[in-house]
C-alpha positions, -999 to 999 in steps of 0.1 A, spaced: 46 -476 327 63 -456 358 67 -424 357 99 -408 357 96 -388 389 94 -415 417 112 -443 393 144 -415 401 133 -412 439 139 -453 440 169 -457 420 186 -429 443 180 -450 470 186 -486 461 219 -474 446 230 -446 473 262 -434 479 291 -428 453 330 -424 466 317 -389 479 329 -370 510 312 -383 538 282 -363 560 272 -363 589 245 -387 603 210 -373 602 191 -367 638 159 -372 642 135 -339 626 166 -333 600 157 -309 578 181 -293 549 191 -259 550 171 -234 527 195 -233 496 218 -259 500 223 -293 476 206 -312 501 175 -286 501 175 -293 464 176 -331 465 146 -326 487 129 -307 467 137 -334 436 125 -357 460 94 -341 473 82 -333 436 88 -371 428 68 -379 460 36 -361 455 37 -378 418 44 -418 437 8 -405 462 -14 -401 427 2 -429 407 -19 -464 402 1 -485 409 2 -475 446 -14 -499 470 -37 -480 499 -53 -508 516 -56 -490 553 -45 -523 572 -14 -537 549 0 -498 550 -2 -496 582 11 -530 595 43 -524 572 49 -486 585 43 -503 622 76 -523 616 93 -496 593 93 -475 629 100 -507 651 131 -504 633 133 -464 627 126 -457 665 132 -415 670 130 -411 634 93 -429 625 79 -395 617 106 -381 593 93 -414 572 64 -421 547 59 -454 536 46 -466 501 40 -501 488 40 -505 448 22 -526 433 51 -540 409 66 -581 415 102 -576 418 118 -580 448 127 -540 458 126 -515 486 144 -482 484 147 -451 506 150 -417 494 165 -388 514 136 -370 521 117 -396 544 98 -412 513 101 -454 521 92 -477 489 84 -512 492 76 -532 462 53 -560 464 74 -587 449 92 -581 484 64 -587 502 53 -618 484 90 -633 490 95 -620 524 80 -650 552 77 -635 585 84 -601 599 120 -606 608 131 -608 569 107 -577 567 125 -556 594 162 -564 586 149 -550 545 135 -518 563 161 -515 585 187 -515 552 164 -485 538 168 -464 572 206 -466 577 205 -454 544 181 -426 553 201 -417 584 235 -419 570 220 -398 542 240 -419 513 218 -402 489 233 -371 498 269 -381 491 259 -393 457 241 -365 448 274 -342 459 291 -365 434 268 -363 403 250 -338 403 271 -315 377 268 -351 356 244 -343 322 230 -380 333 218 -363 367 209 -330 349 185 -347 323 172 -363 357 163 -331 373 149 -320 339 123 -346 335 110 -340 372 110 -305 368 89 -311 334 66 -342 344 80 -363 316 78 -401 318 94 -431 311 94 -464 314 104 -484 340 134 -502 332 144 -477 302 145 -458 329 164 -475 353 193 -487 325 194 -451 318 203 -440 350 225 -465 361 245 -466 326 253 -432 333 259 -432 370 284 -461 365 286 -464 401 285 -499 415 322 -502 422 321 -472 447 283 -483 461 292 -513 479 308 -499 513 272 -477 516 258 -513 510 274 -530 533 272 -502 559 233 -501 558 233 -542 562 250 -540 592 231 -507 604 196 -525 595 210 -555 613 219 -539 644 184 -523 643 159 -555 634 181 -569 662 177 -543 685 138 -548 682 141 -584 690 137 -597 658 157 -629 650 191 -626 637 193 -653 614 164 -641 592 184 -626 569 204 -655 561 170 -673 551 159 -644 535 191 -639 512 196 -681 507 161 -678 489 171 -648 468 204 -668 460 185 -700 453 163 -678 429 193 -664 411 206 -695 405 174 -704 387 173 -682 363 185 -696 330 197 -663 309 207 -628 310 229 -608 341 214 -600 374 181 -575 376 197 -543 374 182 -529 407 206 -548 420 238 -540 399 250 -517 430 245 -539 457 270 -563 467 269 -602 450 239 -618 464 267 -651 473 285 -625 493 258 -608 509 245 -645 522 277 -648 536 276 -616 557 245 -618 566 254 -657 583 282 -643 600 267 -613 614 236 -641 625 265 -668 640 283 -636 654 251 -625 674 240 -656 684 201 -670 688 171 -655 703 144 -637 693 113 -635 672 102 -641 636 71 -628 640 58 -654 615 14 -654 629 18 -616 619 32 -614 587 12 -644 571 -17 -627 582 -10 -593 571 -2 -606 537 -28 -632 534 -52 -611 517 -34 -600 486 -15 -636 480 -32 -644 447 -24 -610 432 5 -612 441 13 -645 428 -6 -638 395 21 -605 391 44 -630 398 38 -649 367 32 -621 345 69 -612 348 71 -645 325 103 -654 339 93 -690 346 116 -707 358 124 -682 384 91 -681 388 89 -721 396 117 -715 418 102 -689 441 63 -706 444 78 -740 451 97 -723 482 68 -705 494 49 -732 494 73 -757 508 67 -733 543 31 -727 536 4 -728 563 -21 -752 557 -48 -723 543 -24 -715 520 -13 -745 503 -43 -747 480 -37 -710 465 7 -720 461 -1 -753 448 -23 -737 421 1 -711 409 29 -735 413 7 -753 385 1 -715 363 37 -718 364 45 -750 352 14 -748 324 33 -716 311 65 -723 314 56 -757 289 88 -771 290 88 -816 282 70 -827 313 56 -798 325 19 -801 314 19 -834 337 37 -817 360 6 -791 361 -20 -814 363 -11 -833 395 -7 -798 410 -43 -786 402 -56 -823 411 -38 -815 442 -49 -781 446 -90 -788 443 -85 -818 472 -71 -792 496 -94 -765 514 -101 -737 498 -85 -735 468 -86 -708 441 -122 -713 417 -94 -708 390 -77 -744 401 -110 -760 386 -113 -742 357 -78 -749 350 -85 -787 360 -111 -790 339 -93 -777 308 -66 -803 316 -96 -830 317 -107 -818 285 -75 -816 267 -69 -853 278 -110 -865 265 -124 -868 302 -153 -851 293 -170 -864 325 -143 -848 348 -142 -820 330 -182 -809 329 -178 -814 368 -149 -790 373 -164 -763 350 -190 -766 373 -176 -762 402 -159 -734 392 -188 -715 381 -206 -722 413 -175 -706 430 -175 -677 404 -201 -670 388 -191 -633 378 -159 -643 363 -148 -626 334 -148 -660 315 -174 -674 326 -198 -671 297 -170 -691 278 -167 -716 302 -207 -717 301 -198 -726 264 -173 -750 271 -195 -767 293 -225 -766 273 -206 -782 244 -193 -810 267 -224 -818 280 -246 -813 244 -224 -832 226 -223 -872 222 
């Protein structure tokens, strides 16, 4: 579960500014006076940062850190050293900004996200609000609220909750999406201006946001995730964001070779947090789009969770529907040693015991140390054994 401390630090950001009096932009270095409400939203802040540094679910791999902070200050310029960036391991698409410098990225944004333009226009949305310091006029707003008091209380006592209790909790009590949009829509256009500015193609955010609408649309129950209850309607965001692109005009770079290559890495776990969200159809959704603009080494690994998805999901037809993606899968290069393991249980289910002896072999050749592997051992042993 997340921790209290940083879970507060994120939902500050993601859902910054309230109908508050407004402040002045932030210059580069910014510090808060010693004493003020903004020294003590720092200090909130700081105490939920140095909790987010020790917490597991933080991702430290040297080389994806750094390649994401890289663009964070493309798009940051003067103000890359008032920011730390952390990538969560968690599969929803997020980012948030608190008002101390402290940059989250969650990985379900990087998995969506397909070149470095859609990167840079995110962080660029997290730095205007940084530099406008939206956090600030909400916490001028709320923080004589019990809701933002019992905040304060469980930073100050290292208490914990979970993540979306948490999250329900304080957004219940802030009540604020009617006043948030204007902040929103300020940091789109700020975090445009500044991918822009960079040379980063203009219409990437229109891409980006047609897939998150696409998504939304697939999902067959319940209201919107509620990190995004402040932000403006994913429709009208879209919107914006194509005007803003039409507005500007063509030009410059997606930055597509970098991104894919950054992310390659970490594409299985990612996908396999994907699925454990267990929201399939969504799920369906956002690995059929990926791999519809897949590069040919990654084809194998989308078509194989494509399958995952289908095989859990189990809806009439989607057990075929899994099959021809794993047959598809093992015939491409490289594919996941899971893909024949899967196959094979397919082949199995279905009475090819022929087809499926060969798959389990093939996929303890490729993995030999797998946690299952002494039960597919037995499977195999049984289909081979047995008349």
């Amino acid at each position: 579960m997340i921790r209290a401390a940083w879970w507060l630090a994120a939902c500050l950001a993601s859902t910054a500014a309230w109908a508050a009096d407004p402040v002045d932009t932030a210059q580069p270095g910014h510090r808060p006076p010693a004493g003020s409400d903004e020294d003590e939203l720092w200090y909130a802040m700081e105490r939920a940062e140095r909790e987010l540094q020790q917490h597991p679910q933080l991702v430290r791999d040297p080389a994806l850190n750094a390649y994401v902070r890289g663009v964070a200050c493309k798009v940051a310029g003067d103000y890359c050293a008032d920011m730390r960036v952390y990538i969560v391991e968690q599969p929803w698409f997020n980012a948030s900004m608190a008002p101390n410098g402290m940059m989250v990225v969650w990985t379900g944004a990087l998995l969506r996200f397909q070149d470095e333009a859609e990167l840079a226009l995110v962080l660029g949305h997290e730095f205007a609000h940084f530099r406008e310091r939206h956090s600030l006029q909400q916490w001028r707003k709320a923080k004589n609220t019990s809701a933002v008091v019992g905040s304060i209380s469980l930073l100050a006592f290292g208490g914990g909750a979970g993540a979306a209790g948490y999250l329900a909790n304080f957004l219940g009590v802030a009540g604020m999406s009617q006043f948030s949009r204007e902040a929103e829509r300020e940091s789109d256009r700020l975090g445009f201006a500044a991918a822009t500015g960079q040379g980063y193609e203009p219409a990437a955010g229109a891409r980006l946001w047609q897939r998150m609408k696409d998504e939304e649309d697939a999902r067959r129950y319940g209201k919107p995730i509620p990190v995004f209850a402040s932000h403006p309607r994913t429709a009208e965001r879209l919107a914006d964001v194509q005007a803003a692109a039409q507005a500007h005009g063509g030009g410059g770079t997606a930055g597509r070779d970098a991104y894919r290559a950054a992310v390659q890495p970490f594409l299985g776990q990612w996908l396999e947090d994907e699925l454990s969200r267990r929201m399939y159809d969504t799920s369906v959704r956002v690995i059929g789009d990926l791999r519809a603009l897949a590069d040919p080494g990654q084809e194998a690994t989308y078509a194989f969770y494509l399958a995952e998805a289908f095989r859990r999901r189990g809806k009439d037809g989607d057990a075929v529907r899994a099959q021809a993606l794993y047959e598809e899968a093992i015939a491409l290069p490289d594919p996941p040693a899971a893909a024949f393991r899967e196959h094979g249980m397919s082949l199995r289910a279905q009475g090819d015991r022929a087809g499926a002896a060969k798959a389990f072999r093939r996929y303890l050749a490729l993995a030999p140390e797998a946690g299952d592997a002494a039960f597919v051992q037995q499977y195999l042993s049984e289909l081979e054994t047995r008349p």
